[in-house]
C-alpha positions as CSV (number, residue, x, y, z in Angstrom):
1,X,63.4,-28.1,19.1
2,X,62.6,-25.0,17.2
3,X,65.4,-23.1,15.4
4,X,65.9,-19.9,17.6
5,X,65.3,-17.3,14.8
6,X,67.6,-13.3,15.0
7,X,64.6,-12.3,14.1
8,X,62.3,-13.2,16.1
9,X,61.4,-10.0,18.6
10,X,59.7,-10.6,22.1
11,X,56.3,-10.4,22.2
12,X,54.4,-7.8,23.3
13,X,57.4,-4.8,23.1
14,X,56.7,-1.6,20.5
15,X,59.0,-3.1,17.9
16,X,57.3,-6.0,17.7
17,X,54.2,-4.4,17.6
18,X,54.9,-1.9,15.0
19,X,56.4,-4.4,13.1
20,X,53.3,-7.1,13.4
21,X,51.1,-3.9,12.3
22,X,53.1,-3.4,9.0
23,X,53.1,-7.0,8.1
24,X,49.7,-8.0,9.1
25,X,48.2,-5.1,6.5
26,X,50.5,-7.3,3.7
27,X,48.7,-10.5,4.5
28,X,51.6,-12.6,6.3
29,X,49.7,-14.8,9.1
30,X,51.0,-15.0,12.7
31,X,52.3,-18.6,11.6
32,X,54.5,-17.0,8.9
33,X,56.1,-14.6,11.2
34,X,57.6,-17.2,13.6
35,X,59.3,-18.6,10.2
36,X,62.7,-17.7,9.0
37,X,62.9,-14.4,7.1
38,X,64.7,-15.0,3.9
39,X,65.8,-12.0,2.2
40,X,65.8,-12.1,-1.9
41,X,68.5,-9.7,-3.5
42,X,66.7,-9.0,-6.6
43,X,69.1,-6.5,-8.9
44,X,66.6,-6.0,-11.7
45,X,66.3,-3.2,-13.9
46,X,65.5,-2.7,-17.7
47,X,68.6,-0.7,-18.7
48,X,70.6,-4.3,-19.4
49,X,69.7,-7.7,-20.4
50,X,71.5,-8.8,-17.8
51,X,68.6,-8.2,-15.6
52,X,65.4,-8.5,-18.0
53,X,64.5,-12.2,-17.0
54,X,65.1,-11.5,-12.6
55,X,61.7,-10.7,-12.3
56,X,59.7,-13.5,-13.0
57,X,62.5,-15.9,-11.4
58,X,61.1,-13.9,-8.0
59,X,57.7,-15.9,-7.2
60,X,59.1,-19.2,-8.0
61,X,61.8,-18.1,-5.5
62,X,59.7,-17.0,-3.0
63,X,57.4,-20.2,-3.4
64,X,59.9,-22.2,-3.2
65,X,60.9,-20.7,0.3
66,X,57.7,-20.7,1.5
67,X,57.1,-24.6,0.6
68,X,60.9,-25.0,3.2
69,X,59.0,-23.4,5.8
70,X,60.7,-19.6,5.4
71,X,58.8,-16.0,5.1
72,X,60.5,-14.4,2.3
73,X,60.8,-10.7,1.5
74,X,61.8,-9.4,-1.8
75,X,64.5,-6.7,-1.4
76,X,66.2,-4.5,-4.6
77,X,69.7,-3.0,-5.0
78,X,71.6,-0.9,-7.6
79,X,72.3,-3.1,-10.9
80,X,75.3,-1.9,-12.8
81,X,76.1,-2.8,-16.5
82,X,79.4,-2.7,-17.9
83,X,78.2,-1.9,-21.2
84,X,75.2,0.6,-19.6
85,X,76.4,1.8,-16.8
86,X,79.9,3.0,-18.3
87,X,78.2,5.5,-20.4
88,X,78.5,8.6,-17.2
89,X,81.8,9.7,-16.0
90,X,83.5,7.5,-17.9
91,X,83.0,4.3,-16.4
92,X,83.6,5.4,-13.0
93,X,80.4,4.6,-11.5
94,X,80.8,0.3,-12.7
95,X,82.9,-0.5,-9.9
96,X,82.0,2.1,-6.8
97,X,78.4,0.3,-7.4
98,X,79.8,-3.1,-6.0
99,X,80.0,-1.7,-2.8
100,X,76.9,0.2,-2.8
101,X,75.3,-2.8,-3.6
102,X,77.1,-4.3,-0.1
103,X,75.7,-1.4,1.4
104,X,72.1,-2.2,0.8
105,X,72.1,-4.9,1.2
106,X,73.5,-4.6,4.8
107,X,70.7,-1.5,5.5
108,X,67.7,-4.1,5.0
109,X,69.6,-7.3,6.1
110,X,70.8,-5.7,9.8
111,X,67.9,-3.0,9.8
112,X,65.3,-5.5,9.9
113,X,66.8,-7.9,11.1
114,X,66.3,-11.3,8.7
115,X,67.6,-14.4,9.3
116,X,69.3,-15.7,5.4
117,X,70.0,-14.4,2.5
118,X,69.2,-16.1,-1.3
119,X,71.1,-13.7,-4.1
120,X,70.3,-13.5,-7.9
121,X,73.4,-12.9,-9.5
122,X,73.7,-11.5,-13.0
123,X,76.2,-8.9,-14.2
124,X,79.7,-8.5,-13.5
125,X,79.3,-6.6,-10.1
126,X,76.6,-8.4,-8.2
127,X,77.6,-11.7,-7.7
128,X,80.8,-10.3,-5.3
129,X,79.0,-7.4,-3.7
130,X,76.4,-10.7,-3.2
131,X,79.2,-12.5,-1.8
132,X,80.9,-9.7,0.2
133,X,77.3,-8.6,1.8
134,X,77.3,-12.5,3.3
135,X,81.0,-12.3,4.5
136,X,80.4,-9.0,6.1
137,X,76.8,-10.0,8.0
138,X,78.1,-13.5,8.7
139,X,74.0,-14.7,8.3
140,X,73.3,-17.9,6.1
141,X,73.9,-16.7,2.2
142,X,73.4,-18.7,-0.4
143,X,73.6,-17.3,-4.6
144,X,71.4,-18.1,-7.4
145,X,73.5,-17.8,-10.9
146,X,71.1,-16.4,-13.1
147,X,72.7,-16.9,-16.5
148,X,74.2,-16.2,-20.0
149,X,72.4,-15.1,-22.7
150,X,71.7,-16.4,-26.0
151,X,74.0,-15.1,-28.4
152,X,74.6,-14.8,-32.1
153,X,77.8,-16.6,-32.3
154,X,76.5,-20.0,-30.9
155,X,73.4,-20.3,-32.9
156,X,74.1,-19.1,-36.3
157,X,77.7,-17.8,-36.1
158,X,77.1,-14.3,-36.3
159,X,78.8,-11.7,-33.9
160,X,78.2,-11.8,-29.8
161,X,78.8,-8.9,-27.5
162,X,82.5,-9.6,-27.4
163,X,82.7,-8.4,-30.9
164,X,80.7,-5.6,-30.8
165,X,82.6,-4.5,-27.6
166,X,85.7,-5.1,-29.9
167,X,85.2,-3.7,-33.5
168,X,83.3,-0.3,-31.1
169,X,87.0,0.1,-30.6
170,X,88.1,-0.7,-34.3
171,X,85.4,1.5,-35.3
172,X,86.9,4.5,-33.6
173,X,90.2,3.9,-36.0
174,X,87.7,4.0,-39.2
175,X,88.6,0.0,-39.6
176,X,85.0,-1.0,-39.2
177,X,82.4,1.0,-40.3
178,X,79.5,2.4,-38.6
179,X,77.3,0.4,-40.5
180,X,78.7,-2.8,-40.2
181,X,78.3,-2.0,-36.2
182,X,75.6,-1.3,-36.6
183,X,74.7,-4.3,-38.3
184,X,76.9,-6.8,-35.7
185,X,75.0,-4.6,-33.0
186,X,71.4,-5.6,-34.5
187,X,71.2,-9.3,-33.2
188,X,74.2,-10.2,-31.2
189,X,72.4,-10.7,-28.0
190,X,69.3,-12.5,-28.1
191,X,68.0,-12.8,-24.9
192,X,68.3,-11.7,-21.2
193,X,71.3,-12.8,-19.0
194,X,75.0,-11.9,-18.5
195,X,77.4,-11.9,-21.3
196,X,79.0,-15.1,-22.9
197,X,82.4,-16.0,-22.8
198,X,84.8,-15.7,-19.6
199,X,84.2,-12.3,-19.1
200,X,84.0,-11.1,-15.1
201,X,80.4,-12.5,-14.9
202,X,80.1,-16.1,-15.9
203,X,84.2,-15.4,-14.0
204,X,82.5,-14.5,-10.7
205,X,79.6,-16.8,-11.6
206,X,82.0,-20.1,-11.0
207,X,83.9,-18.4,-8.3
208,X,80.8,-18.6,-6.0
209,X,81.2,-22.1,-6.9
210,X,84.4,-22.7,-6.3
211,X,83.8,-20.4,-2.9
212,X,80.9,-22.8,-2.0
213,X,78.7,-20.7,-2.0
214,X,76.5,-21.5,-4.6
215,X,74.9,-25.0,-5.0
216,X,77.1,-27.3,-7.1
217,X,76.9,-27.9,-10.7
218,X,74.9,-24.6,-11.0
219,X,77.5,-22.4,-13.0
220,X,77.4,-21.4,-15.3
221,X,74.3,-21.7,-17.2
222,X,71.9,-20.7,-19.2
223,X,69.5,-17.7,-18.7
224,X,65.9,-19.3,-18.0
225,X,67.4,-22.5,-18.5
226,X,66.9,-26.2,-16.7
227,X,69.6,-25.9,-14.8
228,X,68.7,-22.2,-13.7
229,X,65.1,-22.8,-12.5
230,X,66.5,-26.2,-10.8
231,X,69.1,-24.2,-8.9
232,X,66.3,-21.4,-8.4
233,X,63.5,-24.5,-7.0
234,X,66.9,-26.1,-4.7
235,X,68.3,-22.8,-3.4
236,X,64.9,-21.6,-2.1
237,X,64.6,-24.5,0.1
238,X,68.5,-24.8,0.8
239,X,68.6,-21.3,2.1
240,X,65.8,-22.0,4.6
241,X,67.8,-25.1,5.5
242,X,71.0,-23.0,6.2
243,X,69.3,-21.1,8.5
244,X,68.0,-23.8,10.6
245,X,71.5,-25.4,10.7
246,X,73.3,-22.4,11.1
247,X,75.2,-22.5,8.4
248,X,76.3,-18.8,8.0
249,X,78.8,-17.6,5.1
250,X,81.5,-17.3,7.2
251,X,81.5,-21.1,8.1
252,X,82.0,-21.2,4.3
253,X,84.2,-18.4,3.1
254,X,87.4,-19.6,4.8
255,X,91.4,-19.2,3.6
256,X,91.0,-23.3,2.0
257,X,88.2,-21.7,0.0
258,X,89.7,-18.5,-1.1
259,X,92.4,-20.7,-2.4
260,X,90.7,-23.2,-4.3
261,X,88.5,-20.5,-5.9
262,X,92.2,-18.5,-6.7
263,X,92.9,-22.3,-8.4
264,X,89.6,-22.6,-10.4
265,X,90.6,-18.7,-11.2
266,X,94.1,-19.8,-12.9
267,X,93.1,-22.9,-14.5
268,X,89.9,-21.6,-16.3
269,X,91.4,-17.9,-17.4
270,X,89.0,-16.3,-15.6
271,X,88.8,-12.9,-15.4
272,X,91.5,-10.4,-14.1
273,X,88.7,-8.6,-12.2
274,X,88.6,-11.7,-9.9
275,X,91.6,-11.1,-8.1
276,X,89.9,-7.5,-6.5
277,X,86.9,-9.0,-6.0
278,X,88.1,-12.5,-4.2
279,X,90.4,-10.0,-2.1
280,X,87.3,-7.9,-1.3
281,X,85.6,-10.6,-0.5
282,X,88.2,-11.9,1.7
283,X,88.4,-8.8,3.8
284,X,84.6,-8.0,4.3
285,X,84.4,-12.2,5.5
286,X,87.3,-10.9,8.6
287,X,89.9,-13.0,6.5
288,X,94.0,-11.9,7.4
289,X,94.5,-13.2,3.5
290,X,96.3,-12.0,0.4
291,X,94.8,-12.8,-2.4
292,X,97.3,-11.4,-4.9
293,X,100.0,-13.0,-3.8
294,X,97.8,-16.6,-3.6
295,X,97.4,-15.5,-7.7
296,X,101.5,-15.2,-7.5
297,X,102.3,-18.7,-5.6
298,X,99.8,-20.7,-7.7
299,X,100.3,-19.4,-10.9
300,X,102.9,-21.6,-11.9
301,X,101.2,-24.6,-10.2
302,X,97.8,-24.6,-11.7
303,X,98.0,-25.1,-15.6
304,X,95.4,-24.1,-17.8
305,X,92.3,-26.3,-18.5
306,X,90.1,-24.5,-20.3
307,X,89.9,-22.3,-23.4
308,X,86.7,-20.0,-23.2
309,X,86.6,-17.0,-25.7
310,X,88.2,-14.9,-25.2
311,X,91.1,-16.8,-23.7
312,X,90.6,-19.4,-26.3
313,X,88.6,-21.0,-29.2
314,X,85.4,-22.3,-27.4
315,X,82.2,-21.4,-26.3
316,X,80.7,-21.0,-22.9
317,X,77.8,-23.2,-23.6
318,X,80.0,-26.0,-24.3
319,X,82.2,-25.7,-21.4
320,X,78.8,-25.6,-19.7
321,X,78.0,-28.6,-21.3
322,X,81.4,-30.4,-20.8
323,X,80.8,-30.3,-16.7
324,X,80.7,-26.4,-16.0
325,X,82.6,-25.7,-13.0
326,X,81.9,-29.1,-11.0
327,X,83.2,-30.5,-14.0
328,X,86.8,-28.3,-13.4
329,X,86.6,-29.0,-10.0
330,X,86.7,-32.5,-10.7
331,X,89.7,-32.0,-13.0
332,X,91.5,-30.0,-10.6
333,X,91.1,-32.1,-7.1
334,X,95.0,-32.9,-6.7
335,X,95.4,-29.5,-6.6
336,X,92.2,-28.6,-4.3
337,X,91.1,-28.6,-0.4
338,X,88.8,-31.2,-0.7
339,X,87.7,-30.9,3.0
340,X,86.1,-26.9,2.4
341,X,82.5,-27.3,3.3
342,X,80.0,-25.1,0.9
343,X,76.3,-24.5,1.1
344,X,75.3,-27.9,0.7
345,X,76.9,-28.8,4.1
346,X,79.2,-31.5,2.5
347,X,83.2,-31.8,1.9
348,X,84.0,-30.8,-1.3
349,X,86.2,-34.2,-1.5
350,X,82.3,-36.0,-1.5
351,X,80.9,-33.7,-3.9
352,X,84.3,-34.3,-6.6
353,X,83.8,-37.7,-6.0
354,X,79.7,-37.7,-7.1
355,X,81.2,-35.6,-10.1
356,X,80.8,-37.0,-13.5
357,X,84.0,-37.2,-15.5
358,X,84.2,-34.0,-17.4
359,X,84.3,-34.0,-21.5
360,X,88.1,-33.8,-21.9
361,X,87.8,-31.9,-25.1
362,X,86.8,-28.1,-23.2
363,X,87.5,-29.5,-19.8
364,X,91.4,-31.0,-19.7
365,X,93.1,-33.0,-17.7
366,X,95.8,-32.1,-15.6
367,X,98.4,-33.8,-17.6
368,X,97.2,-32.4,-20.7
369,X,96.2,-28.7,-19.9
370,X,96.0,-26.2,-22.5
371,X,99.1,-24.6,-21.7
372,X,101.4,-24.4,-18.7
373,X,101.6,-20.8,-18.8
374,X,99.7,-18.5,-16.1
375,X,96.5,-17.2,-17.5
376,X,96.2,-14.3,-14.6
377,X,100.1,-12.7,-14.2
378,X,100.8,-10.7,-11.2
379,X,103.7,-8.0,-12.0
380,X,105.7,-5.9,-9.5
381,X,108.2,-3.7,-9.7
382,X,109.4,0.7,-9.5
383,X,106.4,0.9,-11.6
384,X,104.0,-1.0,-9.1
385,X,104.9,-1.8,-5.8
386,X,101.6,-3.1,-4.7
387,X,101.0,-4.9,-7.9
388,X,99.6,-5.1,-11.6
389,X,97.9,-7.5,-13.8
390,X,98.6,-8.9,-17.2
391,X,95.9,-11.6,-18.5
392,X,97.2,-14.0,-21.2
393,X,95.2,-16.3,-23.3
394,X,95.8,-19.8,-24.3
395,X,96.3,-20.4,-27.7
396,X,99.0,-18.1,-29.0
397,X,102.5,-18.0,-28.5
398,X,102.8,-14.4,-26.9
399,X,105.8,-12.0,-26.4
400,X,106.6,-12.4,-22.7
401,X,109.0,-8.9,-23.1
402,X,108.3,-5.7,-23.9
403,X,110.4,-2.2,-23.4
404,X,109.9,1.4,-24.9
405,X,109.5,4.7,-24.2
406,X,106.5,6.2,-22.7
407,X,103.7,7.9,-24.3
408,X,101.0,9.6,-22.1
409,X,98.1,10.4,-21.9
410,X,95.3,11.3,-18.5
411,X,92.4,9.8,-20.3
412,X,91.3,6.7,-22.8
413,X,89.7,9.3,-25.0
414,X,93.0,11.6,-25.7
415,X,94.9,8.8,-26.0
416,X,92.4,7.1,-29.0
417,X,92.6,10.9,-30.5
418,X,96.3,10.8,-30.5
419,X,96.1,7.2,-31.7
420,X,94.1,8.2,-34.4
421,X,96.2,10.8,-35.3
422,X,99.2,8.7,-35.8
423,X,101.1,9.9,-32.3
424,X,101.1,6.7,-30.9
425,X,103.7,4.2,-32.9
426,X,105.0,0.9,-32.8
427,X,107.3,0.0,-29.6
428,X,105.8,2.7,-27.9
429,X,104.4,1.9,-24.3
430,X,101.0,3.8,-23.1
431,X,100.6,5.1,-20.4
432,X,97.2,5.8,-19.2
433,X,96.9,7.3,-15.6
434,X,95.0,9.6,-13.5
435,X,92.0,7.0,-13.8
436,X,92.4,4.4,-10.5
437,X,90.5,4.5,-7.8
438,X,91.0,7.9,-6.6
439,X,92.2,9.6,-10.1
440,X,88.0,9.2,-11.4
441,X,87.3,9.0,-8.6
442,X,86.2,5.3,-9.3
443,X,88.6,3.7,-11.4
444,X,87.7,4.8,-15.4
445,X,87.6,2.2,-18.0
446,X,90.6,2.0,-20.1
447,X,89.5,-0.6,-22.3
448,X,88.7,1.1,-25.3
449,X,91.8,2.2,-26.2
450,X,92.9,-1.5,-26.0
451,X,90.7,-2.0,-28.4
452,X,91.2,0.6,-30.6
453,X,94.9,-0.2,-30.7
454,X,93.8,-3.4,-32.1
455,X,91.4,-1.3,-34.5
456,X,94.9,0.3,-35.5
457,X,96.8,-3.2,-36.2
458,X,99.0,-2.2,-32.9
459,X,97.4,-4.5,-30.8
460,X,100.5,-6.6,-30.5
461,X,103.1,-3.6,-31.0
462,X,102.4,-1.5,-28.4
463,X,102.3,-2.1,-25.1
464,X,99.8,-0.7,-22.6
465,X,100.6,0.2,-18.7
466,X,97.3,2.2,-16.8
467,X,95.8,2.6,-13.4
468,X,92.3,2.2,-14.9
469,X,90.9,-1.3,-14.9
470,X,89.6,-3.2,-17.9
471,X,86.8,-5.4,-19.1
472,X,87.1,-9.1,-18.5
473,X,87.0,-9.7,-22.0
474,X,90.3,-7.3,-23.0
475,X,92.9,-10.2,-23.6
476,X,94.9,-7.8,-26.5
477,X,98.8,-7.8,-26.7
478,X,100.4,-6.6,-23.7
479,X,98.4,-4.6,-21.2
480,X,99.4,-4.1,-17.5
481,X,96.3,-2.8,-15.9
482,X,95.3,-2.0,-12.4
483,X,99.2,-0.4,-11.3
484,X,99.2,0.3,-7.8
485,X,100.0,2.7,-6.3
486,X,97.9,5.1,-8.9
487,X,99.2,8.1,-10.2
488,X,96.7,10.2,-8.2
489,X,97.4,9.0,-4.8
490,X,101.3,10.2,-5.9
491,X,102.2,6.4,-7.3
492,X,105.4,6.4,-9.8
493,X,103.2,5.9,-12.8
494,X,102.5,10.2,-12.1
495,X,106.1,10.5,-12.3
496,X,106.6,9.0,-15.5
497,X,107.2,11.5,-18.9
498,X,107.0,10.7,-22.4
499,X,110.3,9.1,-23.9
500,X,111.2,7.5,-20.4
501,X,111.6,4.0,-20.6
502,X,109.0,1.3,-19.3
503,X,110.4,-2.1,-19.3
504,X,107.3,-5.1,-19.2
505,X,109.1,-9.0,-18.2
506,X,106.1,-11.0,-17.9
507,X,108.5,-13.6,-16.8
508,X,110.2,-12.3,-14.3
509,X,106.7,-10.5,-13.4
510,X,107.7,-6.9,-13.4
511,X,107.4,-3.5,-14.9
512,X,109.8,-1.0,-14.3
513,X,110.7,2.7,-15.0
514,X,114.0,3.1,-16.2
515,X,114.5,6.1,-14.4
516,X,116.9,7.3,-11.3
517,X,115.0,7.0,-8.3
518,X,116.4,10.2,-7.5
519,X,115.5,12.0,-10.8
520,X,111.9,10.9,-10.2
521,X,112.1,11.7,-6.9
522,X,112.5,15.7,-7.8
523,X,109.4,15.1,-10.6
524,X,105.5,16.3,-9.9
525,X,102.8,14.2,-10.1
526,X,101.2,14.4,-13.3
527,X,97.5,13.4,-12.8
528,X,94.1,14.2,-15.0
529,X,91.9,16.4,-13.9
530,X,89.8,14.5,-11.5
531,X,85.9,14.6,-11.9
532,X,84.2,16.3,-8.7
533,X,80.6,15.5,-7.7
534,X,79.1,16.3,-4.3
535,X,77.3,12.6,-4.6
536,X,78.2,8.8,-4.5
537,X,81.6,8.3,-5.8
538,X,82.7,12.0,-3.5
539,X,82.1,9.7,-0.8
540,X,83.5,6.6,-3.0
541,X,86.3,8.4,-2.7
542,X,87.1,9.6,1.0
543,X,87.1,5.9,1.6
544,X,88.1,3.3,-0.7
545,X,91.0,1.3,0.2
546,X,93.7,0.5,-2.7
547,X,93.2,-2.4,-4.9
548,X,95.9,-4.5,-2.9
549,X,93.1,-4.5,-0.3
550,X,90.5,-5.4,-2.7
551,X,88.9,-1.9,-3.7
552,X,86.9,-2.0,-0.4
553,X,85.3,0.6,1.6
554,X,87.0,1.7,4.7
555,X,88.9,4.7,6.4
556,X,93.0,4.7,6.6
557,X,94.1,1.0,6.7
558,X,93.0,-2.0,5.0
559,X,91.1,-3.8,7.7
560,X,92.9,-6.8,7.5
561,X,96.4,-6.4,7.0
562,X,98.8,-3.5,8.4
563,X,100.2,-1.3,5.7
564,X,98.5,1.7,4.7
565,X,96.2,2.2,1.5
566,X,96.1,4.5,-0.7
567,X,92.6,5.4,0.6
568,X,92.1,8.7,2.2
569,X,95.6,9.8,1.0
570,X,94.7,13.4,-0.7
């Protein structure tokens, strides 16, 4: 019996009608229209390599969908750059676009009514708002990985992005010349596709994996790749597959998934970015799930497996060549729900057991991880109530305590001028606030300062604490980023005042103010000078929820579990 398709209107009324009109002057035949309507998220653009090679993956895409028996429809969305993107407003526009990319893609998906959804995800942003879109429409959704670029560093040993992003900051403390950026700025990238190293997209990349929603043994990968055009040929017909069996992303984004992706999280480093996003993405699939305290019960269970730049000494490619993240799943089944069902339609437990045995040497076993010690560290305490995060690589022995007195400063670039004027010393503690969510509004970037205070040989003496969030490839000293609740919605870090004392146990996971409650009680709120605009992040603004609640859009409460938000608070 034929699938009984959303999309399909009755005959014969004006919607159809009008509709038959508009796609009979594209071409598409009678036959085609009684297919499945497959939507392709295509978030190309020139501004980033990220995006150069999306394209031309489009018609094999859509052949491949039409050869499974499905009509699709190309569709385009916003496509942020961390490294683009970040140049207005101070970064504030990278992470508001993640949920305008939901956004879109639930105005064509519900507007015209299509039946599954096949992603290309690139850049950092994408693959959750990808993600999110399918938890949020509940329709089949399945995610094409599109890649990492060539670099530098893995075929002659010259510089990759990371460095550049890096010695931008030492250049700012006159360590590295102009020049010699320059220079490592010339080649380091040398083709299209996200950056190397576990950074937030190859991070979010092999969370989709982990989630299920991607097809295995897909992440990550090279741009333009075998792998990528294999997963591009697959998906196509998968999608078109899902559709007919019903398979819709909430059938696969459950609490057992969210939990084994948190588990791939610890073990491969990944990025500190993927606790908002895998609690956004919890709450637009209807889940009652916290996701930061899943990062806080497993992080002393899950030990560390791999030891990707920058949490460690290798390469992406040759993780990617070691088993990628089938390979880690493999590696980490005692610790996994082996009966979570992905887009193929199959146990996990089935898929593990198909799996390869991964090259111990980038992909460890559990009995011989890389270290014991949580890669992703949730901290709590008078300074955050609702949470902070601390990412710590692998392969150095790292001090787990930190306490000074408070220098600070409403803005990454005032604090780099006062760096570079010699203001900021060693045992100091930074404090950068007035840049979360609401501060922007948008949460600003504070990690160029991080890096600068590595440019100034303080990377390691001087602690950092900030509302703002930070790159997926900061993994400098201490640095607590992401404290909630923000100064500008009146959190304690407004409160704070230069020479009061911030104490950092990574241990106990906390970071306190040493400071009467009733002293700070009596204190203003000392926020920056928050940048107005009648446009997106305005409206970014009236309605974003606090990062406990994944940095999603909604008015008053998070959706899913009872406490207020900070969102709508001014």
């Amino acid at each position: 019996m034929a699938t009984r398709l959303r999309s399909d209107l009755p005959a014969g009324t004006s919607r159809w009608a009008v509709r038959r009109a508009e796609w009979r002057s594209l071409g598409i035949t009678d036959e085609e229209m009684a297919r499945p309507k497959i939507a392709i998220v295509n978030s190309s653009s020139d501004l980033a390599a990220c995006f150069a090679h999306l394209d031309g993956i489009v018609p094999v895409l859509k052949e491949a969908v039409r050869e499974a028996g499905g009509l699709p429809f190309e569709i385009r969305t916003a496509a942020p750059s961390d490294f683009v993107t970040s140049a207005g407003a101070g970064g504030r526009y990278v992470l508001p676009t993640r949920d305008l990319i939901v956004n879109d893609i639930e105005v064509v998906i519900e507007g015209a009514l299509l039946d599954g959804i096949i992603c290309l995800s690139s850049c950092d942003k994408t693959a959750p708002a990808h993600i999110m879109a399918g938890g949020r429409l509940d329709v089949p959704t399945l995610l094409v990985a599109c890649g990492y670029q060539r670099s530098a560093l893995y075929e002659d040993g010259g510089p990759d992005i990371e460095d550049v992003f890096l010695h931008a900051g030492h250049t700012a403390l006159g360590r590295t010349s102009a020049e010699d950026l320059l220079a490592m700025s010339e080649s380091a990238i040398r083709g299209p596709g996200v950056c190397v190293g576990m950074g937030t997209a190859n991070t979010m990349h092999m969370a989709a994996e982990g989630l299920g929603m991607t097809l295995p043994g897909t992440t990550p990968t090279r741009a333009n790749g075998t792998t990528m055009w294999d997963a591009v040929r697959a998906g196509g017909r998968r999608i078109v597959e899902m559709v007919h069996e019903g398979l819709t992303a909430r059938s696969v984004l459950t609490p057992a998934a969210v939990r084994n992706a948190v588990t791939l999280m610890l073990a491969v480093g990944g990025s500190i970015n993927s606790v908002k996003h895998l609690q956004a993405i919890a709450v637009e699939a209807g889940l009652d799930l916290d996701v930061w305290r899943l990062y806080e019960e497993l992080a002393d269970k899950v030990p560390v497996i791999t030891a990707v730049r920058p949490n460690g000494p290798h390469l992406i490619e040759q993780l990617d060549d070691a088993g990628g993240t089938r390979g880690v799943l493999a590696a980490l089944a005692p610790l996994l729900d082996l009966d979570t069902v992905g887009a193929t339609g199959r146990p996990l437990g089935e898929l593990v057991a198909e799996t390869p045995a991964p090259d111990p040497e980038f992909i460890r076993p559990l009995t011989d991880p890389f270290s014991r010690r949580p890669s992703i560290v949730i901290l709590r305490g008078s300074l955050a109530a609702e949470g902070s995060i601390v990412k710590l690589p692998v392969d150095e022995e790292r001090a787990t305590h930190f306490r000074g007195p408070a220098r600070c400063y409403t803005s990454r670039e005032a604090a780099v001028e006062a760096l570079a004027a010699g203001e900021v010393r060693e045992g100091d503690v930074v404090v950068l606030r007035g840049m979360g969510l609401h501060g922007g509004p948008g949460m600003a970037m504070a990690s160029a300062f991080v890096f600068a205070l590595d440019g100034a040989g303080l990377g390691e003496k001087v602690a950092v604490v900030t509302d703002g969030q930070l790159s997926g490839l900061v993994n400098k000293g201490i640095v607590v980023g992401e404290v909630s609740p923000e100064a500008a919605t009146g959190g304690p870090l407004g409160r704070v005042r230069d020479g009061d004392i911030i104490s950092i146990d990574l241990d106990a996971r906390t970071v306190d103010l040493e400071v009467l409650p009733e002293t700070l009680a009596d204190r203003e709120v000392a926020t920056a000078e928050t940048l107005r605009t009648p446009g997106w992040l305005a409206a970014y603004d009236r309605t974003v929820t606090s990062p406990a609640c994944g940095a999603v859009l909604a008015r008053g409460e998070c959706p899913v579990r009872s406490g207020p938000t900070s969102g709508g608070s001014r």
